[in-house]
PAZAPA-4460 file (N, C-alpha, C; in steps of 0.05 Angstrom, whole numbers, plus 32768, in hexadecimal, padded with zeros to 4 digits):
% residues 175
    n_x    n_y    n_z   ca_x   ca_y   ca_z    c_x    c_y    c_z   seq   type   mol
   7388   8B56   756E   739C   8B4F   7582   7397   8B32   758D     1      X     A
   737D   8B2B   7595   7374   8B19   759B   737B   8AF9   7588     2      X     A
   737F   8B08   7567   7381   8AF3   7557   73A2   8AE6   7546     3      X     A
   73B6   8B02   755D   73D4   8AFA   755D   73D8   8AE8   757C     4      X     A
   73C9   8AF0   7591   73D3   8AE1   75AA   73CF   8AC0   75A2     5      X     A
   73AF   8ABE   758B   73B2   8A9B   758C   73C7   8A98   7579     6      X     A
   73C7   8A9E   7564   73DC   8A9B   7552   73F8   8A92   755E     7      X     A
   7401   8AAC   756B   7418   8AA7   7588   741F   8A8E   7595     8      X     A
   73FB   8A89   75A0   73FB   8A6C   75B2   73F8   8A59   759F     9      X     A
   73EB   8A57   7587   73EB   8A39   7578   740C   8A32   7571    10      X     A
   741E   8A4C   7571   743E   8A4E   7567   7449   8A3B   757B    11      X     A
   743F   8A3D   7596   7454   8A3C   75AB   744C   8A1D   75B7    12      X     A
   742A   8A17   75B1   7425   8A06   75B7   742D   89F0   75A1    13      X     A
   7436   89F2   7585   7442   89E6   7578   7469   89DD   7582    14      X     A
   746C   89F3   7588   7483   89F1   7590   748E   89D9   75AB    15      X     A
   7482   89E3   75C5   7478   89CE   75D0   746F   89B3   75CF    16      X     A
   745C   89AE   75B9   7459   898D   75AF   7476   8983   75A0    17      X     A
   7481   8996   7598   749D   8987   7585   74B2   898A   7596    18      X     A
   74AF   898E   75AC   74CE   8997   75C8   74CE   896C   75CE    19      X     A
   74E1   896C   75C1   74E7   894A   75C3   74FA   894A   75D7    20      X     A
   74F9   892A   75E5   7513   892F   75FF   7535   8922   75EF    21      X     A
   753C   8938   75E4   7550   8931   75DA   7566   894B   75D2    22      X     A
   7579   8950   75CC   7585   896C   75BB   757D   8972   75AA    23      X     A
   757A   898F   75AA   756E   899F   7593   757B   8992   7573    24      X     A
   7574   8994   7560   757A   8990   7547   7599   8994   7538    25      X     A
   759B   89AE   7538   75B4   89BC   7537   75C6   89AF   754F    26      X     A
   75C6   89AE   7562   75D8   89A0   7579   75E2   8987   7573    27      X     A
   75D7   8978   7567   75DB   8958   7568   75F2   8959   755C    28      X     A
   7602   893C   755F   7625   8942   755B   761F   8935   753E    29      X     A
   760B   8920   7532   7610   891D   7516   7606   8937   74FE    30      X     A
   75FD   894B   750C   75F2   8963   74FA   761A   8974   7503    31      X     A
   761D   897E   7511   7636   898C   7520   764C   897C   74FE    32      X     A
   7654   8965   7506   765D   8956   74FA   7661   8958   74D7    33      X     A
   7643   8958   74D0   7640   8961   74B1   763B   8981   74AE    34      X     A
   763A   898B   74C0   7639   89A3   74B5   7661   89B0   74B9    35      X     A
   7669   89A1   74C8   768A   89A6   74C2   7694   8997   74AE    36      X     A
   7687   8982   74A0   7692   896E   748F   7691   8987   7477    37      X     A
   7677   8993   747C   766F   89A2   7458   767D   89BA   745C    38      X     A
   7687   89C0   7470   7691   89E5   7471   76B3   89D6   7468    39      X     A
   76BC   89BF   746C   76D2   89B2   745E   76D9   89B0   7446    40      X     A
   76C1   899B   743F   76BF   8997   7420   76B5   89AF   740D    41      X     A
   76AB   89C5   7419   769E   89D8   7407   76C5   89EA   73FE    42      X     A
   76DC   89EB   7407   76EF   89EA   7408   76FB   89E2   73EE    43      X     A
   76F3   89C6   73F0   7704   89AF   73E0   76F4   89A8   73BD    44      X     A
   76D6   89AC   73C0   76C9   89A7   73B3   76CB   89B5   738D    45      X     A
   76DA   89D8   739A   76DE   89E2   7377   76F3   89D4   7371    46      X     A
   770E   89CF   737F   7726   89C0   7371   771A   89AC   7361    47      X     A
   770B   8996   7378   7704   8975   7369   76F7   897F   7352    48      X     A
   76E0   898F   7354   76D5   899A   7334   76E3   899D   7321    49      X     A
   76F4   89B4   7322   770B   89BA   730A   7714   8999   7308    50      X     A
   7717   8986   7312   772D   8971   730E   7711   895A   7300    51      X     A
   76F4   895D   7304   76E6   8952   72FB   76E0   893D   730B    52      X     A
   76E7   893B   7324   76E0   892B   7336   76C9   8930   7353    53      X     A
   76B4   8920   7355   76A8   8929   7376   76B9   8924   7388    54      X     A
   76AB   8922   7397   76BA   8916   73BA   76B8   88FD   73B4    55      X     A
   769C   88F0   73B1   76A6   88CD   73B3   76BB   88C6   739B    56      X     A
   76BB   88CE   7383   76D6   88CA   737A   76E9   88CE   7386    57      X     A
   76F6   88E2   7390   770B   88EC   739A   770B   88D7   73B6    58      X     A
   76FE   88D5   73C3   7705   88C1   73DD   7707   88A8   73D5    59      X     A
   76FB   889C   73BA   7705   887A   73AF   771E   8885   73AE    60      X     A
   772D   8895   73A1   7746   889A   738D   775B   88A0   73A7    61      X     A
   7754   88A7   73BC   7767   88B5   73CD   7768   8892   73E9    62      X     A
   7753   888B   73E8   774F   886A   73ED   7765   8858   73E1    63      X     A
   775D   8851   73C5   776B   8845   73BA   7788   884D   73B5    64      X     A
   7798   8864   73B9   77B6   8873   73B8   77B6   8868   73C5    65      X     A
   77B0   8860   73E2   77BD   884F   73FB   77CB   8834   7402    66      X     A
   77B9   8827   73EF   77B2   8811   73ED   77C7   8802   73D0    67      X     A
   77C9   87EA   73CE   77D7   87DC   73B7   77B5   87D3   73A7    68      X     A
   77A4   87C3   73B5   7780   87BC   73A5   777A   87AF   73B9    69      X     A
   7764   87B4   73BC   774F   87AE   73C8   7729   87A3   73C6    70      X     A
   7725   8791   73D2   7703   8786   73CA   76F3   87A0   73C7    71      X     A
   76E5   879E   73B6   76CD   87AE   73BB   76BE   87B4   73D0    72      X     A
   76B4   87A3   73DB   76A5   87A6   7401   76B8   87AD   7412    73      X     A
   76D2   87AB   740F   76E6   87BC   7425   76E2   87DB   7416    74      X     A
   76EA   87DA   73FE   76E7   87F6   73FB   76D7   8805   73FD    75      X     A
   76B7   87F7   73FC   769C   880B   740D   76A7   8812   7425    76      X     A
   76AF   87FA   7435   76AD   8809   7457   76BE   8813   745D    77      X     A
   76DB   8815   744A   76EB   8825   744E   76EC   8846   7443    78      X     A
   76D9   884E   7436   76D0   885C   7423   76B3   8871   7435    79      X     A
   76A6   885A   7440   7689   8866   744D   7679   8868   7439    80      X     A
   767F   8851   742A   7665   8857   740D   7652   883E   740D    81      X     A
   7645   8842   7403   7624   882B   73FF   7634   8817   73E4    82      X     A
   762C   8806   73E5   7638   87F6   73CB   7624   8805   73AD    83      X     A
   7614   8809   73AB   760A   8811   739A   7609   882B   7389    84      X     A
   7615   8836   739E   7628   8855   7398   7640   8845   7391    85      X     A
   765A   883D   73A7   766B   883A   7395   766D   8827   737F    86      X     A
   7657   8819   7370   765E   8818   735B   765A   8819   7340    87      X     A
   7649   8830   733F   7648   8847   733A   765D   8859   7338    88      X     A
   7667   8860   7347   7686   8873   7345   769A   8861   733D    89      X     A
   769C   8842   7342   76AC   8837   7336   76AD   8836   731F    90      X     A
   769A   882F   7312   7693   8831   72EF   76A2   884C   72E5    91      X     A
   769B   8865   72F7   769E   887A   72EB   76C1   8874   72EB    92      X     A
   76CD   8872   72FE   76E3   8876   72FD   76F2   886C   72E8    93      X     A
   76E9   884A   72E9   76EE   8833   72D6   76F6   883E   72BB    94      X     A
   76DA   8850   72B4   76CC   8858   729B   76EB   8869   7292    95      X     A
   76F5   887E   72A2   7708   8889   72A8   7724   888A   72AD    96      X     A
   772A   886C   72AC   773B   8861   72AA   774D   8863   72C4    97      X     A
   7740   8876   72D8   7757   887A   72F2   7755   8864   7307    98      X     A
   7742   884E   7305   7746   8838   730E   7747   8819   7304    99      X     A
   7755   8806   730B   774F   87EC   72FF   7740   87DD   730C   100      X     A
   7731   87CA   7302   771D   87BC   730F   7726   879E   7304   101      X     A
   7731   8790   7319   7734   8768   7317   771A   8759   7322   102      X     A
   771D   8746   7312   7717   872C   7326   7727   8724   733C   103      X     A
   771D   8724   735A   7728   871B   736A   7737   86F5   736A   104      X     A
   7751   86EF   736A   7756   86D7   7367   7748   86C9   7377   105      X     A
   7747   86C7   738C   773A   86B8   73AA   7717   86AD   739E   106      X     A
   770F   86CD   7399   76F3   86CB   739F   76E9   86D0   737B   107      X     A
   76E0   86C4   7366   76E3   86D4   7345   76C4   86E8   734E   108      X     A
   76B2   86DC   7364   769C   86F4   7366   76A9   870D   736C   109      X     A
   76BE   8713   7373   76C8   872E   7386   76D2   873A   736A   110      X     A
   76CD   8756   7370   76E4   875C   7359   76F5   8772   7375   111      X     A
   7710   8780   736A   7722   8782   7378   7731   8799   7364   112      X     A
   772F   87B4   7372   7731   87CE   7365   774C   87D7   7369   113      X     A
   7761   87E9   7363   7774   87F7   735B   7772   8818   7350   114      X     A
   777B   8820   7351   7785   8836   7351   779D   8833   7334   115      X     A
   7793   8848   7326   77A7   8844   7303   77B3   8856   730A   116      X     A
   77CA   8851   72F8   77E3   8867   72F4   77CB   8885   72EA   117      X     A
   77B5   887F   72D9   77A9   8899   72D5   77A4   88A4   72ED   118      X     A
   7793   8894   72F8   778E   889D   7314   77A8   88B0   7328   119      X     A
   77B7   88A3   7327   77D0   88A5   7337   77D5   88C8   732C   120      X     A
   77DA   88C8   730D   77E2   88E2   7303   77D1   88F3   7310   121      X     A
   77B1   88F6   730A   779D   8907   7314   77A2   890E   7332   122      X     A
   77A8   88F7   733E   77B2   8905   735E   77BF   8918   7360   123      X     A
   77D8   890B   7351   77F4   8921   7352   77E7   8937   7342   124      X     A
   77CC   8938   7339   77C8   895D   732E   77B5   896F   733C   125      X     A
   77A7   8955   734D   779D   8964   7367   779F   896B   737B   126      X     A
   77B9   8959   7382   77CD   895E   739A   77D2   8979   739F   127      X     A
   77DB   898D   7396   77E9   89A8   739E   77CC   89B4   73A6   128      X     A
   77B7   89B0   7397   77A8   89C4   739F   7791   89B9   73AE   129      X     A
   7794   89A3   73B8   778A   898E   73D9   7796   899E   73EC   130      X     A
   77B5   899E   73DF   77C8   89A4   73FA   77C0   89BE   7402   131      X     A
   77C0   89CB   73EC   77C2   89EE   73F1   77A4   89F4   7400   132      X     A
   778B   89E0   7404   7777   89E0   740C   7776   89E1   742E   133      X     A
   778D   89C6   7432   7789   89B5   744F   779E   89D8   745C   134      X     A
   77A9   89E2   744F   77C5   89F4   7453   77B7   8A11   7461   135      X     A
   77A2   8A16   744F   7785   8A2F   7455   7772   8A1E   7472   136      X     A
   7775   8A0A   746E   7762   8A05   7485   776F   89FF   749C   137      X     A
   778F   89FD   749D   77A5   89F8   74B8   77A0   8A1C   74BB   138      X     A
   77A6   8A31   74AA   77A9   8A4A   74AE   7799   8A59   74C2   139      X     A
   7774   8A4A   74B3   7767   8A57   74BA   775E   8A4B   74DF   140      X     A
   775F   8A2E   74E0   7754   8A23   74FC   776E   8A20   750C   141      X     A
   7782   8A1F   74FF   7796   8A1C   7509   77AC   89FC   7513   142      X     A
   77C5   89FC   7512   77D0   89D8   750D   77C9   89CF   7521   143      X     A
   77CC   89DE   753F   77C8   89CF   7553   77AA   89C8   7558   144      X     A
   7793   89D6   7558   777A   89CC   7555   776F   89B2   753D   145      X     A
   7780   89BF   7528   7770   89A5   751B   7779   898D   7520   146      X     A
   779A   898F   7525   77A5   8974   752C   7794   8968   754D   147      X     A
   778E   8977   755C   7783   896F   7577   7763   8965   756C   148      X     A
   7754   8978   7559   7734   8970   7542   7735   8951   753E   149      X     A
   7755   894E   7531   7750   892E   7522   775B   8914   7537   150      X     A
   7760   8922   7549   776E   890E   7564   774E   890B   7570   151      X     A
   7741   8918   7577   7724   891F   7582   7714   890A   7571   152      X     A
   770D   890E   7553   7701   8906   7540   7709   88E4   7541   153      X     A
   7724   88E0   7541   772C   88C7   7544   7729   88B5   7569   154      X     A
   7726   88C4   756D   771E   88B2   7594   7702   88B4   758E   155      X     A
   76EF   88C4   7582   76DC   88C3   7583   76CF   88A5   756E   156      X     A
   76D9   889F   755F   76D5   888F   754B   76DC   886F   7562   157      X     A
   76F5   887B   7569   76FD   885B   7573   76E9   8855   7594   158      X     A
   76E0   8864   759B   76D6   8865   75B3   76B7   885A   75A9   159      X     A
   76AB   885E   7594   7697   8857   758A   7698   883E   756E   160      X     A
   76B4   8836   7579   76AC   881F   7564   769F   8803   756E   161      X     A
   76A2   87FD   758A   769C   87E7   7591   7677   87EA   7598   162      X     A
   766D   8802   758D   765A   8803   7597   763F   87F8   7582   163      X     A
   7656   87F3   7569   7634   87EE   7557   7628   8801   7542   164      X     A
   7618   87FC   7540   75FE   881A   7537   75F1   880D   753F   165      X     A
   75DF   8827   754B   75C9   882A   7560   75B2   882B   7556   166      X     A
   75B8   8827   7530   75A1   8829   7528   75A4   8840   7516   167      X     A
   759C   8840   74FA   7597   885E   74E9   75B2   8864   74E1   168      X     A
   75C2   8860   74E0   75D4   8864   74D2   75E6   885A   74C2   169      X     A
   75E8   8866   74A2   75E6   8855   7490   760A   885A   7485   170      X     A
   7615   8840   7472   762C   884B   746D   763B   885D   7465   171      X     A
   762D   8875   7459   7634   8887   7451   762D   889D   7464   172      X     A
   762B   889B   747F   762C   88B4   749A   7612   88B8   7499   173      X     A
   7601   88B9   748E   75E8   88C3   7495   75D5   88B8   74B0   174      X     A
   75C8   88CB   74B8   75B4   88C9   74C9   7599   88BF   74CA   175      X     A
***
């Protein structure tokens, strides 16, 4: 008995040395944050498969639909990707023909990406079943919450844009 009470206390006295002055782990809004990003994408993730695409594909391709072309370093920050990832996924796409890649006129170091008519088709075959995705997740959380979610998500962004990083966080969301 004697040799569960220390056991007990070395537990608690461990516990105690790691009580940091800050929110618990799970609490923090960038864990909150990715663990709703992945209960999203875990959603979306069999369609892009069947279609042969990840997420960073799918977010250049749904990027670039917006857009007429654009620099490569706008499309990291507009993307949330590291340059070295995207290009890497650019190649792939390239390789794939669903994007074009120029020389920028202005700058001949820049190159300056597009979105192909291949590309364009592949949307229109992932489109219905994106839709039929966002359609299950209005059902399930409901229109008026998520629309009030992305009003929230969006003041939250703009309320913290003049602020910087504080440090540790890298372009692609991480902590």
């Amino acid at each position: 008995m004697a040799g569960k009470k220390s056991a007990k206390g070395s537990v608690s006295n461990i516990q105690a040395a790691r009580r940091l002055p800050m929110r618990e782990f799970s609490r923090s809004l960038p864990m909150s944050l990715l663990r709703a990003r992945e209960a999203v994408m875990r959603q979306f993730r069999p369609s892009l498969r069947r279609h042969g695409l990840t997420e960073q594909q799918w977010r250049i391709l749904r990027a670039l639909a917006a857009i007429d072309a654009i620099k490569v370093t706008e499309l990291a920050r507009m993307a949330f990707l590291l340059g070295p990832s995207l290009s890497r996924i650019l190649r792939d796409l390239e390789a794939r023909h669903l994007i074009e890649r120029q020389t920028d006129r202005i700058d001949l170091r820049r190159a300056v990406v597009s979105i192909s008519e291949k590309g364009l088709k592949l949307m229109e075959a992932v489109a219905p079943s994106s839709e039929a995705i966002y359609a299950e997740i209005t059902k399930r959380y409901g229109a008026r919450k998520l629309g009030e979610l992305q009003a929230m998500l969006g003041d939250l962004e703009a309320s913290l844009a003049g602020l910087g990083t504080a440090g540790g966080l890298d372009a692609e969301g991480s902590e």
